[in-house]
C-alpha positions in Angstrom: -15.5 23.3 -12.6 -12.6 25.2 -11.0 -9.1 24.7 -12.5 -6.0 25.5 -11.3 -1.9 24.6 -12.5 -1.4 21.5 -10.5 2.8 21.0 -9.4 4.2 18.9 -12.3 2.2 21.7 -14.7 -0.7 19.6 -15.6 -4.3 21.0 -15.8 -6.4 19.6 -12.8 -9.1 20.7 -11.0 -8.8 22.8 -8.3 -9.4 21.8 -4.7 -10.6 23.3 -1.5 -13.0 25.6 0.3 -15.4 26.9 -3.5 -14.0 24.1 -5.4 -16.7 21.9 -6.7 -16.4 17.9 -6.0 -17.5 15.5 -8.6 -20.7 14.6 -8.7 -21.1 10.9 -6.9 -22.8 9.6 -10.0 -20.0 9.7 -12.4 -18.2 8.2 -9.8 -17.6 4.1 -9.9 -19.4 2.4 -7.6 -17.7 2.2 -3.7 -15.7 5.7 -4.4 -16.7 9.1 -2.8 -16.2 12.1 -4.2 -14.1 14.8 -2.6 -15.3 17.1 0.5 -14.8 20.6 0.6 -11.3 21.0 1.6 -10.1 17.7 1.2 -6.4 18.0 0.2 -4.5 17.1 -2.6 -3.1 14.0 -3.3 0.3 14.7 -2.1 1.4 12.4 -5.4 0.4 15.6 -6.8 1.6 18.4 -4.6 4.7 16.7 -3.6 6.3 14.0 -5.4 5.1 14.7 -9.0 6.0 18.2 -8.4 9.1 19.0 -10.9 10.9 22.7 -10.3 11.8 24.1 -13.8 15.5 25.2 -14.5 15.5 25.3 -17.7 14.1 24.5 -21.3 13.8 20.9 -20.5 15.6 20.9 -17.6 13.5 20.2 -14.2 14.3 19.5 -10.5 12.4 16.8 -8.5 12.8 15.6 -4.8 11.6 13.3 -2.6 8.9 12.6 -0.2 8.8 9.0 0.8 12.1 7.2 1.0 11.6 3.3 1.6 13.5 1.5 4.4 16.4 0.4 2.2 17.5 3.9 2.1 17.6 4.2 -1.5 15.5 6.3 -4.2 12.3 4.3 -4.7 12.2 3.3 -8.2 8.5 4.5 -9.2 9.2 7.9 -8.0 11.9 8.2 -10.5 10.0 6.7 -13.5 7.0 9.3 -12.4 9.1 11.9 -12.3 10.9 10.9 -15.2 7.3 10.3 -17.0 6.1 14.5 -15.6 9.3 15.7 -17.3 8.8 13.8 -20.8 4.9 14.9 -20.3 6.0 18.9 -20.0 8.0 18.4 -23.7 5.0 17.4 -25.5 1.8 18.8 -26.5 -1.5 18.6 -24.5 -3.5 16.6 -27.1 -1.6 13.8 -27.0 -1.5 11.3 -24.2 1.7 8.5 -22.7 1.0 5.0 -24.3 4.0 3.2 -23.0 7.3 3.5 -21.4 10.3 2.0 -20.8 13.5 2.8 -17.8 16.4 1.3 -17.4 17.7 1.8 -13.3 21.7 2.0 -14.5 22.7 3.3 -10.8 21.4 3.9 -7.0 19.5 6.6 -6.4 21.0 8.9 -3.4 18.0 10.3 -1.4 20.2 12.9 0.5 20.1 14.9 -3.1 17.4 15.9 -5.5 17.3 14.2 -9.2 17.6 16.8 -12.0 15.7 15.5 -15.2 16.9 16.2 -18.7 14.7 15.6 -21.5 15.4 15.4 -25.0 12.8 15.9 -27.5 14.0 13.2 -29.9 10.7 12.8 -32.3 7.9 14.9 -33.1 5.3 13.1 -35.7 2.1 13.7 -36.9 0.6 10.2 -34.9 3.6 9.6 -32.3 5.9 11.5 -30.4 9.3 10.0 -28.4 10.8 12.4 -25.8 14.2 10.5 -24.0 14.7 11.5 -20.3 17.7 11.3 -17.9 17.8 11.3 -14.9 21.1 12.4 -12.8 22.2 12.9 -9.8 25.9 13.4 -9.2 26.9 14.3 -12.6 25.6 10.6 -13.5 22.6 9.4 -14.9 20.5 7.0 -12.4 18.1 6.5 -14.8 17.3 6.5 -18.8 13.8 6.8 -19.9 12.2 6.8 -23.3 8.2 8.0 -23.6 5.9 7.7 -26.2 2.8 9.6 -26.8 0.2 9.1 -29.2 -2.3 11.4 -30.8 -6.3 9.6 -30.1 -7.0 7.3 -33.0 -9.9 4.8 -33.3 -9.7 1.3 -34.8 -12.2 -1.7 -35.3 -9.1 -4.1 -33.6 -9.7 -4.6 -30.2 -9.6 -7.0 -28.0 -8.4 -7.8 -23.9 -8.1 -10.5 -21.3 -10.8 -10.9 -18.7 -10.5 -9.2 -15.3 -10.1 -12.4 -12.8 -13.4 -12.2 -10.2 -11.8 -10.7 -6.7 -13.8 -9.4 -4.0 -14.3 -5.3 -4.1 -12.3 -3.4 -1.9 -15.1 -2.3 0.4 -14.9 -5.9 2.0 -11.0 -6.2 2.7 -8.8 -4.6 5.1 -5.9 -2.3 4.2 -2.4 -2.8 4.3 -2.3 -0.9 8.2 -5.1 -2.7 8.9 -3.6 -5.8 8.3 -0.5 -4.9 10.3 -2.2 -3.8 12.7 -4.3 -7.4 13.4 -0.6 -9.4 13.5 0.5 -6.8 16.1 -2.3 -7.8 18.6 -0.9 -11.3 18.7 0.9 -11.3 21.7 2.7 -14.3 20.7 4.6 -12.0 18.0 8.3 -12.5 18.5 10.0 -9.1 19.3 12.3 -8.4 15.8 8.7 -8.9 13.9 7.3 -6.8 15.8 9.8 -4.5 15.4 10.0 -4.7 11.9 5.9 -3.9 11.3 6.0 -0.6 13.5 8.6 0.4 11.2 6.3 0.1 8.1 3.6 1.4 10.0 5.7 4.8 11.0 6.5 5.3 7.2 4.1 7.9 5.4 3.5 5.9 1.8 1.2 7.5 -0.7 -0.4 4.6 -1.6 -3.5 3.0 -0.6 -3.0 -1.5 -0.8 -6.0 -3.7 0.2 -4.4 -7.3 -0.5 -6.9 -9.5 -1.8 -5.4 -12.7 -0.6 -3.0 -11.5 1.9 0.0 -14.2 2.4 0.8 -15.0 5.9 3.5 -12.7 6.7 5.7 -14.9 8.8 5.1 -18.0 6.6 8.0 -19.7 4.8 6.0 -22.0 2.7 6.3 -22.0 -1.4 3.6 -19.9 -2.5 2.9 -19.3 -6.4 4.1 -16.4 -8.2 0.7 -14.7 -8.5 -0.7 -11.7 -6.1 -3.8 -9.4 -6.3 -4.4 -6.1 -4.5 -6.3 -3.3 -5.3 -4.3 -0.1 -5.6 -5.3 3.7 -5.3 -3.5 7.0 -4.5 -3.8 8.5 -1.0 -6.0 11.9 -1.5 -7.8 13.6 -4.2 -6.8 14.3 -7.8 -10.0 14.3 -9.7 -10.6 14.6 -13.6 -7.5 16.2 -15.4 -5.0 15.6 -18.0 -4.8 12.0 -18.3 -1.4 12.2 -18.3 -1.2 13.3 -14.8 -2.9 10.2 -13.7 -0.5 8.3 -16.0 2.1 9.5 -14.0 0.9 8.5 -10.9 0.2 5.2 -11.8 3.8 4.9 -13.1 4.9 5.5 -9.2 2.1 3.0 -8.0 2.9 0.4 -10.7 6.4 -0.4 -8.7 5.4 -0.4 -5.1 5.5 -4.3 -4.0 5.9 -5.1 -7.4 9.4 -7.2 -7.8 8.0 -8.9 -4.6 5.7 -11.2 -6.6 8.9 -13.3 -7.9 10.1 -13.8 -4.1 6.5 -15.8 -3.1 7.8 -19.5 -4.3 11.3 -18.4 -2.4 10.3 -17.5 0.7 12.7 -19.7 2.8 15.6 -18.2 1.4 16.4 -14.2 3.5 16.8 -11.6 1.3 20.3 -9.9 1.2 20.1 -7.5 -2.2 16.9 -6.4 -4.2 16.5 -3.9 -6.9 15.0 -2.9 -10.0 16.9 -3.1 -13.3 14.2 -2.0 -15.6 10.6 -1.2 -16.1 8.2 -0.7 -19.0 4.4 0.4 -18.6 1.8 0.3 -21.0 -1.3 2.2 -21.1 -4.5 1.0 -23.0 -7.7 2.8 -21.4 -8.2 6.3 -19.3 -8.3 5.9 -15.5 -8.7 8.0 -12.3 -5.1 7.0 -10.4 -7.5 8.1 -6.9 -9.9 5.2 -7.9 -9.5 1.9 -6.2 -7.9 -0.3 -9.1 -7.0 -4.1 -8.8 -3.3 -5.1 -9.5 -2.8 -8.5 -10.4 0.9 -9.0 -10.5 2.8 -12.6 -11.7 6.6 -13.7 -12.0 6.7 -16.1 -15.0 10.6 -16.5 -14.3 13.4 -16.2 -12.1 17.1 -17.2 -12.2 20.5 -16.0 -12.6 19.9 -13.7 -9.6 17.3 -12.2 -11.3 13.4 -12.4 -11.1 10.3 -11.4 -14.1 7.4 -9.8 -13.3 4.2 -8.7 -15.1 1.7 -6.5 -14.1 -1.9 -5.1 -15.3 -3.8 -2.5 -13.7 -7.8 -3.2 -13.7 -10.4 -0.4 -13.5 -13.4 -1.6 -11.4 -15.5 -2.0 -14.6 -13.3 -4.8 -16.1 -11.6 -2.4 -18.3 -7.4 -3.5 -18.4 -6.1 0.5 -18.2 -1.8 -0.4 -17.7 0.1 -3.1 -18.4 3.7 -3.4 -16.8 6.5 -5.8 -16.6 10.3 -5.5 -14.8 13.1 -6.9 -14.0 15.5 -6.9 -10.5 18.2 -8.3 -9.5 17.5 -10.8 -6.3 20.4 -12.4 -4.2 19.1 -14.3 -0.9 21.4 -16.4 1.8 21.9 -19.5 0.6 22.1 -22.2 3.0 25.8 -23.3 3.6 26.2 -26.9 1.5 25.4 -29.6 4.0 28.9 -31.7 4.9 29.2 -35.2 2.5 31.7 -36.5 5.2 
């Protein structure tokens, strides 16, 4: 197969008019493999895509920025993830991670990512990234990597039975159905063309999609199956690690808002987040996240999160916190 040096410097196969596709049987069941000419993922070409400065020292900016106006969190933890990855050897691979957001990102400037190469061992590596912006650092980030090791322990949860994607509608698709009701009050309306305009390079199919303009107490729980928008094909696993760092946060913190859904948002951000990764996946492959908030309080909301492959096989696990503050109802009078 054709190779080329991917943005981010990871090996990956090349793409375009020559390059060969996968073949469709060592692809799951559902995916297709890549035409002739089908473009990168622009996780890949674009948001993964760190400009060396120096020994260590790399450049990233931004593609998609979300409606809050702020840095979105998983591009920073990707990023931060493609910088640690670059300090490290190829024959090891990310097993975990784990970022604390200390300020707001400012999407008007790019994020400069310095990474310290703070343990080198013969089974694990640690590489500790910042990342600044301003002189400050928005973000701190420690990676470890781990050479391939076997062992007789092993053991994982069950995958929880959920339609495959083939028979759900997308995210846009959804939209798209609550925008034909012409009972849709006007600010609603507003609001969903503005998701619509915005070019996110992720791929959602919600398996049980909650009714948007409900208010009712849900429980903490939500599945959707997750994949990146484009091709990225078979590479350096920690490429696709990467991606699925930026995935892992989209819609994530939502989860502990379900059982809350009377009370208006006013502030919500992410203070930390930690991924885990237990298997090899393709980040372009449909896989189902089942996300859950055990806790909330304090102005502050717990989520989990692991990332299913379509053959049952637990890939990432994740977990975060954010701060939440809603409108609180004014006290009612006692007079």
């Amino acid at each position: 197969m054709a190779a080329s040096t991917s943005a981010g410097g990871f090996r990956v196969p090349a793409a375009g008019p020559g390059a060969e596709s996968p073949g469709s049987g060592d692809l799951p069941e559902g995916e297709q493999p890549a035409p002739p000419g089908d473009l990168r993922s622009v996780l890949v070409t674009s948001v993964l895509s760190l400009e060396p400065l120096d020994l260590d020292l790399f450049r990233g900016r931004h593609y998609w920025v979300p409606v809050t106006r702020r840095l979105f969190g998983g591009q920073i933890v990707g990023q931060a993830l493609v910088a640690a990855a670059k300090a490290v050897s190829e024959d090891v691979h990310a097993h975990s991670l784990h970022c604390y957001f200390v300020r707001a990102g400012d999407p008007t400037v790019p994020v400069l990512y310095q990474v310290e190469r703070t343990r080198t061992g013969k089974s694990f590596s640690v590489r500790s990234v910042k990342a600044i912006q301003h002189g400050k650092p928005i973000l701190i980030c420690q990676a470890s990597f781990q050479q391939t090791q076997e062992s007789p322990v092993q053991h994982q949860f069950t995958m929880p039975p959920v339609p495959p994607p083939e028979e759900l509608l997308t995210q846009e698709e959804l939209i798209q159905k609550y925008l034909q009701d012409p009972n849709l009050v006007e600010k609603y309306r507003l609001g969903l063309n503005k998701i619509l305009a915005q070019e996110v390079p992720v791929e959602i199919k919600p398996v049980n999609p909650p009714e948007i303009f409900c208010q009712l107490s849900q429980e903490p729980k939500q599945l959707f199956w997750v994949r990146a928008r484009g091709y990225i094909g078979e590479c350096d696993m920690k490429l696709h690690c990467c991606v699925a760092a930026y995935i892992s946060d989209y819609a994530f913190l939502g989860t502990a808002l379900l059982p809350h859904r009377q009370h208006p948002v006013k502030f919500m951000v992410s203070l930390d987040h930690s991924m885990w990764f237990h298997a090899p996946f393709r980040a372009d492959h449909w896989m189902l996240y089942e996300c859950e908030s055990p806790w909330a309080g304090g102005c502050r909301g717990l989520v989990h999160g692991r990332l299913w492959r379509r053959d049952g096989v637990l890939a990432v696990t994740c977990a975060q916190e954010g701060v939440i503050r809603v409108k609180q109802s004014p006290a009612e009078s006692k007079l």
